[in-house]
PDB file with one MODEL, atoms N, CA, C and O in Angstrom:
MODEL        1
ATOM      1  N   UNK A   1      37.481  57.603  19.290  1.00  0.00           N
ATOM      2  CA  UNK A   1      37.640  56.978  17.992  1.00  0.00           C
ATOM      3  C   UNK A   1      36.450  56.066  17.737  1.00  0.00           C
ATOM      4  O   UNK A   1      36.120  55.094  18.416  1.00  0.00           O
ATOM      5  N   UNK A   2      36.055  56.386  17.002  1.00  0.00           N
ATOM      6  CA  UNK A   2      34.761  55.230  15.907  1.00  0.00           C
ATOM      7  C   UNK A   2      35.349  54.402  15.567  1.00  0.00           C
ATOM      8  O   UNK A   2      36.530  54.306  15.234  1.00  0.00           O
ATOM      9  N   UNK A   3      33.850  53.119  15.674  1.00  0.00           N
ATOM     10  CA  UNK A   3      34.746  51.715  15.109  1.00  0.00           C
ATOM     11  C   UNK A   3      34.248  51.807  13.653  1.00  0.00           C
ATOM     12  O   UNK A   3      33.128  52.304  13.533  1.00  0.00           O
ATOM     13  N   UNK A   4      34.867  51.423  12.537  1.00  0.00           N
ATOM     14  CA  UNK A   4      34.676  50.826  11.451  1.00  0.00           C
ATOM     15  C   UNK A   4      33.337  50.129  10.915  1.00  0.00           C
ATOM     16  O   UNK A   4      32.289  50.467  10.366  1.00  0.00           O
ATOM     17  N   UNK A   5      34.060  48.779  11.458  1.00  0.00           N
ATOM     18  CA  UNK A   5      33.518  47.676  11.782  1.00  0.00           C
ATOM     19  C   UNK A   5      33.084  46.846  12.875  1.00  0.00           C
ATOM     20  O   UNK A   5      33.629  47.087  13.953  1.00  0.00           O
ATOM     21  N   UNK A   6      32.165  45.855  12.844  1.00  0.00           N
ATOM     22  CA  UNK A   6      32.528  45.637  13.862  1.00  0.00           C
ATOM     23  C   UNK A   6      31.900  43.726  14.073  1.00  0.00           C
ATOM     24  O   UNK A   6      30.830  43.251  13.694  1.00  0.00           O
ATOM     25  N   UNK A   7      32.948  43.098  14.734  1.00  0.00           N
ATOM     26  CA  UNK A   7      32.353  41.626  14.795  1.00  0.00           C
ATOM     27  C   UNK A   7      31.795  41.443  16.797  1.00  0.00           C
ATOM     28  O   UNK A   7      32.591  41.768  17.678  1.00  0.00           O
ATOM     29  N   UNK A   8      30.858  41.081  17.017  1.00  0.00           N
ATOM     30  CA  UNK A   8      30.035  41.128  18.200  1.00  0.00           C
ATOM     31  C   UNK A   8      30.839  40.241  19.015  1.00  0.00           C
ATOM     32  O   UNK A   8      31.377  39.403  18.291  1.00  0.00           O
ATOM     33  N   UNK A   9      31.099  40.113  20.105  1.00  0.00           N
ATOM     34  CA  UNK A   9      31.254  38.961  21.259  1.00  0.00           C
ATOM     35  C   UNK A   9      32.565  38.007  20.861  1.00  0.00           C
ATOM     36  O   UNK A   9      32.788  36.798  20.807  1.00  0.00           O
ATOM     37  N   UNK A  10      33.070  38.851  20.690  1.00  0.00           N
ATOM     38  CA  UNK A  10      34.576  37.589  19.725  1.00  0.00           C
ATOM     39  C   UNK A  10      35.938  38.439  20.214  1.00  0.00           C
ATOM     40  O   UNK A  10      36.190  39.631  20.033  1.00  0.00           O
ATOM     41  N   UNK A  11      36.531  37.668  20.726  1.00  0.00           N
ATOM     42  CA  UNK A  11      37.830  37.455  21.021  1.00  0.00           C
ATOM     43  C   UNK A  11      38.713  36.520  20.535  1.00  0.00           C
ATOM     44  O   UNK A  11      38.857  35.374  20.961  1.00  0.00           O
ATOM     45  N   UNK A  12      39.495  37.224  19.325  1.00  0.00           N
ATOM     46  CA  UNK A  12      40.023  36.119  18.196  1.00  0.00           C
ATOM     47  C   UNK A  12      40.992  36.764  17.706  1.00  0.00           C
ATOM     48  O   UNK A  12      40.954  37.988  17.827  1.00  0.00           O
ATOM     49  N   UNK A  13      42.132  36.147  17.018  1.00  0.00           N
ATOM     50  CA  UNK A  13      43.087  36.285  16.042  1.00  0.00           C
ATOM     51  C   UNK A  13      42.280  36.144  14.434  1.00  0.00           C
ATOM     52  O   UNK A  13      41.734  35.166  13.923  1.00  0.00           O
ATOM     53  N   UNK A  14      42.443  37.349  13.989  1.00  0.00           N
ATOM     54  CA  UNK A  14      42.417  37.868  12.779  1.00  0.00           C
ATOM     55  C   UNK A  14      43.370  37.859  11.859  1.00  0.00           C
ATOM     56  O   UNK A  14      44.567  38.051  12.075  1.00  0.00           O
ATOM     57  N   UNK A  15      42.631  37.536  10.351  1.00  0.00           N
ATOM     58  CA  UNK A  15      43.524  37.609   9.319  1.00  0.00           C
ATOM     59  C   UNK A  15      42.924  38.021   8.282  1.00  0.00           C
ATOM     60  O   UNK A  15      41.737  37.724   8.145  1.00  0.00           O
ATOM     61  N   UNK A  16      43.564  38.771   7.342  1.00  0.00           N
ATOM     62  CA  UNK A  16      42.678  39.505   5.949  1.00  0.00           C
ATOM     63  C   UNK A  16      43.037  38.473   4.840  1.00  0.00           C
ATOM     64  O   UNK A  16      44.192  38.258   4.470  1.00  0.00           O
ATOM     65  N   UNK A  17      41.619  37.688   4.210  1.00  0.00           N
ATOM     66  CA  UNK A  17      42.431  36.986   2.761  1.00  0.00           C
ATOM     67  C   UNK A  17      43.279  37.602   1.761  1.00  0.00           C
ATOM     68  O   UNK A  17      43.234  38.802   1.489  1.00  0.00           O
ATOM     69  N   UNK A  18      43.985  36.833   1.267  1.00  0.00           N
ATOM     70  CA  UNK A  18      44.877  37.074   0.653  1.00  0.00           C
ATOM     71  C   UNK A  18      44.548  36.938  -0.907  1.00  0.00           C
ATOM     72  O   UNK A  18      45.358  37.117  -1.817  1.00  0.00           O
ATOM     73  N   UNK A  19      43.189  36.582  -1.039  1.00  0.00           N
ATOM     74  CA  UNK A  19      42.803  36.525  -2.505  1.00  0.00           C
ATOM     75  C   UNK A  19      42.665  37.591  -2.748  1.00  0.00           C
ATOM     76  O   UNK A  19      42.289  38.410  -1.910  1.00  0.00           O
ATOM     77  N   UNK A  20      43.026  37.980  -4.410  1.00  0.00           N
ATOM     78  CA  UNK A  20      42.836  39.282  -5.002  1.00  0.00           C
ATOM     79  C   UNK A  20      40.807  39.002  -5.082  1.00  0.00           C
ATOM     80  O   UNK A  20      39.852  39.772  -4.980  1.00  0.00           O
ATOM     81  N   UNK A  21      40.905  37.919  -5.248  1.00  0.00           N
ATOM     82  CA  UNK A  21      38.940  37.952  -5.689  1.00  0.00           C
ATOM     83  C   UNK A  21      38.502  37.688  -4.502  1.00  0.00           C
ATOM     84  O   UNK A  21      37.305  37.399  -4.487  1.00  0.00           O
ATOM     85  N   UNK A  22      39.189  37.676  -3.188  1.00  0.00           N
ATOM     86  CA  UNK A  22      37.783  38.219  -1.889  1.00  0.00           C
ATOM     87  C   UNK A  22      38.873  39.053  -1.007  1.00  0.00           C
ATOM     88  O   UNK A  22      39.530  38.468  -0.146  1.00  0.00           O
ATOM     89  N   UNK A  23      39.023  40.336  -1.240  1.00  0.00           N
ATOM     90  CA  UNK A  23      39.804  41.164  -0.657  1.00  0.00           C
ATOM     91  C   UNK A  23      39.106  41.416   0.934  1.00  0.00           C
ATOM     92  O   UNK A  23      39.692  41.470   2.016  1.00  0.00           O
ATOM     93  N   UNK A  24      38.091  41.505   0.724  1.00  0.00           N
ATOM     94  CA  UNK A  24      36.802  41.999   2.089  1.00  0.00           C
ATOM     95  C   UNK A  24      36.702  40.754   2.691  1.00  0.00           C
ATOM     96  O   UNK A  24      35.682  40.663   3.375  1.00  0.00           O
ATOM     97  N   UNK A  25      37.485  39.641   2.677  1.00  0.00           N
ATOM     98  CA  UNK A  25      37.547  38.736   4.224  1.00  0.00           C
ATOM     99  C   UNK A  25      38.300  38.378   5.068  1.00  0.00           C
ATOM    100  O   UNK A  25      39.510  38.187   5.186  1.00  0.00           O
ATOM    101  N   UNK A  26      37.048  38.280   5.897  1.00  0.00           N
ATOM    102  CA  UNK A  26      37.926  38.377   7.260  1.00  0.00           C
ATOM    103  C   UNK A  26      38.400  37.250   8.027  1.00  0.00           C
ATOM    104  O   UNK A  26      37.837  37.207   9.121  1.00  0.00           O
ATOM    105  N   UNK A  27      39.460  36.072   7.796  1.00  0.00           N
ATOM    106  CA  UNK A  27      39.143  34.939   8.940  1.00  0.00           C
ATOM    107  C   UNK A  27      39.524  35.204  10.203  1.00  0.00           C
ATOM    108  O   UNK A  27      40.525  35.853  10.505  1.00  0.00           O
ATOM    109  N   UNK A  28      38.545  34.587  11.153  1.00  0.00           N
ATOM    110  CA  UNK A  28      38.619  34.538  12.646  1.00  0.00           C
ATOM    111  C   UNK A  28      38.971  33.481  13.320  1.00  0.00           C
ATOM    112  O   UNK A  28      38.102  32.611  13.367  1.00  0.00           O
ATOM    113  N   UNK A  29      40.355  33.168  14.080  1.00  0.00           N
ATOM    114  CA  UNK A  29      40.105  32.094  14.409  1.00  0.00           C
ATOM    115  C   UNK A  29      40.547  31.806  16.725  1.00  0.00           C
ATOM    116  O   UNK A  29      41.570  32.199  17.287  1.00  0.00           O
ATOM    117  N   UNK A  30      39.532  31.167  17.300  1.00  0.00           N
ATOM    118  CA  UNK A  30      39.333  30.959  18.362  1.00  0.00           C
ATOM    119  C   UNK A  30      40.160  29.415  19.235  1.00  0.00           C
ATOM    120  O   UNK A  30      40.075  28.282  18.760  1.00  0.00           O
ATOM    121  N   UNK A  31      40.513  29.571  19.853  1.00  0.00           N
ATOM    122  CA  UNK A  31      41.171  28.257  20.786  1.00  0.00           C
ATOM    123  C   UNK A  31      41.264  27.971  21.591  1.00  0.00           C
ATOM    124  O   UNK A  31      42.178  28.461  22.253  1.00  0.00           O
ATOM    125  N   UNK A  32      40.367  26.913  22.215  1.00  0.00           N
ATOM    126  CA  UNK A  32      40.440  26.210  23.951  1.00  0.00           C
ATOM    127  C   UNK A  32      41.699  25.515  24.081  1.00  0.00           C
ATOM    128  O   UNK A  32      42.195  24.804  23.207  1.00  0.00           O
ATOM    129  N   UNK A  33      42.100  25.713  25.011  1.00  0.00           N
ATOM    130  CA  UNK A  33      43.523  24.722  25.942  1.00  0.00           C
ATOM    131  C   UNK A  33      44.725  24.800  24.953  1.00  0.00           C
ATOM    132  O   UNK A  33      44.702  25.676  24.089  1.00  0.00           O
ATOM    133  N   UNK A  34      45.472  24.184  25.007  1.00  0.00           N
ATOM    134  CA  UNK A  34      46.969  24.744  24.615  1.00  0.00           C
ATOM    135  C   UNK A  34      47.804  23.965  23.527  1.00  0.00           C
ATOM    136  O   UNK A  34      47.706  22.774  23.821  1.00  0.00           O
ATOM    137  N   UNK A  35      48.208  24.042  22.941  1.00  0.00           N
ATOM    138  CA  UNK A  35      48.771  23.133  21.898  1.00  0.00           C
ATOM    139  C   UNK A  35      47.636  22.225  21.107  1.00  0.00           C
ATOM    140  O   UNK A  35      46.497  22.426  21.531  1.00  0.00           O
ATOM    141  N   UNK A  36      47.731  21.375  20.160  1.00  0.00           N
ATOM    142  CA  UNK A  36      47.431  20.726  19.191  1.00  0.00           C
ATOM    143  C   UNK A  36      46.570  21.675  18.560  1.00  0.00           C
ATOM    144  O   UNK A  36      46.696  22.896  18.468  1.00  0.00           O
ATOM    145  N   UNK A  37      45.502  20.767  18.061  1.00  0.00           N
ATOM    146  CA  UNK A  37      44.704  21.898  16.861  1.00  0.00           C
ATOM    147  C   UNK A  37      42.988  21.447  16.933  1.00  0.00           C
ATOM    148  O   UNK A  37      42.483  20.497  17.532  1.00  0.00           O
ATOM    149  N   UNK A  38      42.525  22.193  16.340  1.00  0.00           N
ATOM    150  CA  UNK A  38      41.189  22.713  16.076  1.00  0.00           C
ATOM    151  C   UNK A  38      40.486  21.417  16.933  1.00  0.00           C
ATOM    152  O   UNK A  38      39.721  21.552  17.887  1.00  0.00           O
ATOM    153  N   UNK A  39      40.938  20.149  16.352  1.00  0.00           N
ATOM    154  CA  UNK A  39      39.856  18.891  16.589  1.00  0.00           C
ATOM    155  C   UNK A  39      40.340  18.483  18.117  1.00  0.00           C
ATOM    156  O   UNK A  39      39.564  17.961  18.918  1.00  0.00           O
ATOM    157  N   UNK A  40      41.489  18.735  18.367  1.00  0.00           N
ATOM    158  CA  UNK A  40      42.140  18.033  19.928  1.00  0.00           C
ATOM    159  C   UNK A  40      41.431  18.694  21.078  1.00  0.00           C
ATOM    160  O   UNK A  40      40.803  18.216  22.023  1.00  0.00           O
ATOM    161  N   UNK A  41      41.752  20.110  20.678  1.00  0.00           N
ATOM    162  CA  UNK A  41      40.997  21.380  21.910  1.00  0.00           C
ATOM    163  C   UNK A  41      40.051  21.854  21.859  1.00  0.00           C
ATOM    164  O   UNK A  41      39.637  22.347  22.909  1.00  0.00           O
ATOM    165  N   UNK A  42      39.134  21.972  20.528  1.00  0.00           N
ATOM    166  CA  UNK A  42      38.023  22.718  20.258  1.00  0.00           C
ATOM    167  C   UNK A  42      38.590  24.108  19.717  1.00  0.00           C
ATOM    168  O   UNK A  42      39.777  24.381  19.537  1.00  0.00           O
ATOM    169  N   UNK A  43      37.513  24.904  19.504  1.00  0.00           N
ATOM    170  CA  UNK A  43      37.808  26.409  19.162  1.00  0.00           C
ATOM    171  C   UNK A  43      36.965  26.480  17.858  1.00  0.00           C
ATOM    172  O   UNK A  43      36.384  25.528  17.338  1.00  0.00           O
ATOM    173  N   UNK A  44      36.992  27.742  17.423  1.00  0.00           N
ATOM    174  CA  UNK A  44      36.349  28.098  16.069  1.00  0.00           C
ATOM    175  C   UNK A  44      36.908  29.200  15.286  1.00  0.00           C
ATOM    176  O   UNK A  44      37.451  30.235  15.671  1.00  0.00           O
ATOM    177  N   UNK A  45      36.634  28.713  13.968  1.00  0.00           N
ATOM    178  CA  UNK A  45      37.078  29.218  12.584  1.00  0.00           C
ATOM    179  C   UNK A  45      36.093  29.716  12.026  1.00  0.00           C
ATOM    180  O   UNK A  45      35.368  28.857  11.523  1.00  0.00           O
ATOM    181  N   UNK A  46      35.585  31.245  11.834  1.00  0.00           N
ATOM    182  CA  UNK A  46      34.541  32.100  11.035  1.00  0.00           C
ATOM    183  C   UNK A  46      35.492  32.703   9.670  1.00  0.00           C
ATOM    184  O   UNK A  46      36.697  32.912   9.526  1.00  0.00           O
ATOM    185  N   UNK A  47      34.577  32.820   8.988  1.00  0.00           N
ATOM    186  CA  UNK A  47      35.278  33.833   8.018  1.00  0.00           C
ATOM    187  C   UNK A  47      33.298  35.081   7.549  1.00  0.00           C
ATOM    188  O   UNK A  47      32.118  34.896   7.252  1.00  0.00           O
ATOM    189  N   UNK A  48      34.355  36.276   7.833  1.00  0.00           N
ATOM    190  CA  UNK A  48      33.404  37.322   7.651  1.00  0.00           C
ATOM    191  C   UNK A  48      33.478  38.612   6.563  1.00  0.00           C
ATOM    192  O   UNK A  48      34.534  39.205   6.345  1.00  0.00           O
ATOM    193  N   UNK A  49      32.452  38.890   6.040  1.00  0.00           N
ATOM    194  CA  UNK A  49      32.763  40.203   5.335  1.00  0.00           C
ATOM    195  C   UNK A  49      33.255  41.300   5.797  1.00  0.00           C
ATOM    196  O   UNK A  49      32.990  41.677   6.939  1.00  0.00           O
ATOM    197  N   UNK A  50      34.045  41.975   4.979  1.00  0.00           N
ATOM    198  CA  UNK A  50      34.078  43.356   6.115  1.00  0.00           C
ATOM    199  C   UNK A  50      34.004  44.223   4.530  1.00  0.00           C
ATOM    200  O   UNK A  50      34.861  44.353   3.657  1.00  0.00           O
ATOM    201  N   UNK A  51      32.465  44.763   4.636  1.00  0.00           N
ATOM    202  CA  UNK A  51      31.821  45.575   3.058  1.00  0.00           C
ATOM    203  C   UNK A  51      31.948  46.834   4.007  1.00  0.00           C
ATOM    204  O   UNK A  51      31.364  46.873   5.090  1.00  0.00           O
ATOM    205  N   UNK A  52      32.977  48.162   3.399  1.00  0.00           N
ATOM    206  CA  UNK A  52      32.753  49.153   3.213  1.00  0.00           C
ATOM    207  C   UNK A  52      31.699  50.555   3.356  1.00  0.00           C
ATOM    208  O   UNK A  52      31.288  51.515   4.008  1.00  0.00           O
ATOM    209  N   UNK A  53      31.679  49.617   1.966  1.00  0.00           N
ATOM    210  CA  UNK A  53      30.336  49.864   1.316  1.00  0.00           C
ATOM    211  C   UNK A  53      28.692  50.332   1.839  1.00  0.00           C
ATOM    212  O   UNK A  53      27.745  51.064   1.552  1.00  0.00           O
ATOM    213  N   UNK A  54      29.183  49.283   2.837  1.00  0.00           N
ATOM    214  CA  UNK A  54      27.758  48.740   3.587  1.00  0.00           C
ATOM    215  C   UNK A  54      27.076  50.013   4.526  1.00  0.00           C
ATOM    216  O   UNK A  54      28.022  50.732   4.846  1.00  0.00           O
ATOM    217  N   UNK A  55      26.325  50.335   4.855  1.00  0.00           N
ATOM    218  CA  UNK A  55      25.982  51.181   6.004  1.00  0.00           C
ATOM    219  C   UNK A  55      26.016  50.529   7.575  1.00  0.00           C
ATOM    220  O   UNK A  55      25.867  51.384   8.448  1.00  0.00           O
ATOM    221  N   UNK A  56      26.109  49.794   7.829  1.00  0.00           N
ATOM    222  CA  UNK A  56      25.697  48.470   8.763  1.00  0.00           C
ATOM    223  C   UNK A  56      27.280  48.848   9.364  1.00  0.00           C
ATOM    224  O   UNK A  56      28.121  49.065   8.492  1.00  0.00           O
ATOM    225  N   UNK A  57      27.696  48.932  10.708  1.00  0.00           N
ATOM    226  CA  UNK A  57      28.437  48.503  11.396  1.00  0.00           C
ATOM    227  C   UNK A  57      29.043  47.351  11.560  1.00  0.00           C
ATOM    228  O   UNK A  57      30.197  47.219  11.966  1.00  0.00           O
ATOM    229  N   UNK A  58      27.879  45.996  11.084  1.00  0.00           N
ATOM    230  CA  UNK A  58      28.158  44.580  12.039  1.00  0.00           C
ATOM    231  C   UNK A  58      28.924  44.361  10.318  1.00  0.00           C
ATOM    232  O   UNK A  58      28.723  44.951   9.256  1.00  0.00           O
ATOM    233  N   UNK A  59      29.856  43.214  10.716  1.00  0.00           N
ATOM    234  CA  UNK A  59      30.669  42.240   9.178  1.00  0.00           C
ATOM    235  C   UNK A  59      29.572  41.512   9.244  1.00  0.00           C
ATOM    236  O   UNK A  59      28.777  41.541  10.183  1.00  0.00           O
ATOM    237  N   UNK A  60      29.473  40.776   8.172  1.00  0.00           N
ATOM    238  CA  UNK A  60      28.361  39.879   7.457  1.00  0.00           C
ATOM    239  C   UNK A  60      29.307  38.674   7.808  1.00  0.00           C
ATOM    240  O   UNK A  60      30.505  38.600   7.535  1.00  0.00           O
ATOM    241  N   UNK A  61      28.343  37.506   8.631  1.00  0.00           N
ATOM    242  CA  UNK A  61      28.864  36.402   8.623  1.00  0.00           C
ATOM    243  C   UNK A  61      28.490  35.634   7.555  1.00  0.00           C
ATOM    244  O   UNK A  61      27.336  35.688   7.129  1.00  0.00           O
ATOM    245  N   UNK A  62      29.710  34.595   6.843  1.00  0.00           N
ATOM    246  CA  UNK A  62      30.026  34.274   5.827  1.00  0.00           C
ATOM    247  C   UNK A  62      29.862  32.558   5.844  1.00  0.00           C
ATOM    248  O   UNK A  62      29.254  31.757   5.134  1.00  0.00           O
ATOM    249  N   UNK A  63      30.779  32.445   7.103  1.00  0.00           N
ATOM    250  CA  UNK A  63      31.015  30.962   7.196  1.00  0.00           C
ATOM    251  C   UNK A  63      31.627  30.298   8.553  1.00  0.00           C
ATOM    252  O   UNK A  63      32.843  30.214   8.727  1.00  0.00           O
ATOM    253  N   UNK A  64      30.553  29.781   9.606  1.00  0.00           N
ATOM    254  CA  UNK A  64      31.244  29.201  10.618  1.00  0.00           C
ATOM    255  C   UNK A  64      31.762  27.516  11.125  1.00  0.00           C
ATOM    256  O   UNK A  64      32.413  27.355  12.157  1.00  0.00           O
TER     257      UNK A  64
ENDMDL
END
């Protein structure tokens, strides 16, 4: 099976926006140590394209 798409070196929980006006994003989000949130443990929040369209394999990073 062929990939699609594809985001490099990331091991993350995925989610597709829910806006009708950015259907093609992707948020990613990453987490060190266990409970609380983003600022207590660290981790990271991307949001990426995922264009079709595109010829390109890689999603277009958007916003980290």
């Amino acid at each position: 099976m062929a990939a699609v798409k594809q985001i490099a070196d990331k091991g993350a929980c995925i989610a597709w926006s829910p806006l009708k006006s950015a259907p093609n994003v992707l948020a990613t989000g990453t987490k060190e140590g266990g409970g609380g949130g983003f600022e207590d443990y660290g981790g990271e929040l991307a949001l990426y394209g995922f264009d079709l369209a595109s010829g390109s394999q890689a999603c277009e990073t958007l916003a980290r």
